[in-house]
N, C-alpha and C positions, 0 to 999 in steps of 0.2 A: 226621778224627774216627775214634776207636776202634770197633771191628766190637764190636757189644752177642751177649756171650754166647747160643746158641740157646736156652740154658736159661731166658733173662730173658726171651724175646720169649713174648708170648700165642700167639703162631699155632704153639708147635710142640706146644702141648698144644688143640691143637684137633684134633679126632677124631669120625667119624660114628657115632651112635648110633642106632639106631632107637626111633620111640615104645615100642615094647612094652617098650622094658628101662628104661624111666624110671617112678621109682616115682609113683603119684596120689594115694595113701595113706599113711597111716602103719601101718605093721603095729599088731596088737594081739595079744599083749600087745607094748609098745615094747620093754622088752628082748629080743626075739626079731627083732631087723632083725641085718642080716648085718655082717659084720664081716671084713674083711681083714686078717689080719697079714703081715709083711715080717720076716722074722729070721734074719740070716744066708745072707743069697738066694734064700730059699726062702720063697712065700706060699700060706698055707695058710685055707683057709676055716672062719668060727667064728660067734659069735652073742654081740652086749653079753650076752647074760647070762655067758659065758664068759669075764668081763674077769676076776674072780675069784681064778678060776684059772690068768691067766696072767701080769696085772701081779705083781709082788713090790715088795720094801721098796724101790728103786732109784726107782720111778715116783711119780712128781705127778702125780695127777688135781685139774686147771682146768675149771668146771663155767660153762658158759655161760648164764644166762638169757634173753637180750636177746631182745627183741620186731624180728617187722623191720615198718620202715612202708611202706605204700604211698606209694611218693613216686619223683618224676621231676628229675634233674638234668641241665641239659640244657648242655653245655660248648663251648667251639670253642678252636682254638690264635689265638695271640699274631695271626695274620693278618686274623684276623675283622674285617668293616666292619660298623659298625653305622649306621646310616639315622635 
């Protein structure tokens, strides 16, 4: 069997956070949450309202609506015995 890229496995983006840097809220006004860009190596700190000013004619903005449900999926592999 082929060794699965580190980049495909969940565990190598798993990382400690502490609660305080997790947001409870949603800022207000919304477009004033933060925003990270990556451009050419370098990330620089900004805010959705400064999409504006940085996306140009190149970008497609995809606007998501979707609602999430509260719901439980509960799974096992191909070995599970069932009773």
């Amino acid at each position: 069997m082929d060794s699965i890229d580190d980049d495909l496995l969940v565990s190598s983006y798993d990382y400690s956070l502490s609660p305080q840097s997790i947001a409870q809220y949603a800022i207000e006004p919304r477009d004033h949450a933060k925003l990270l860009l990556w451009r050419d190596g370098v990330i620089s700190h900004h805010r959705v309202c400064d999409l504006p000013d940085i996306l140009d004619d190149r970008f497609v903005m995809i606007f998501n609506d979707s609602k999430v449900l509260k719901a439980r999926i509960t799974l096992c592999d191909v070995r599970c015995v069932y009773e």
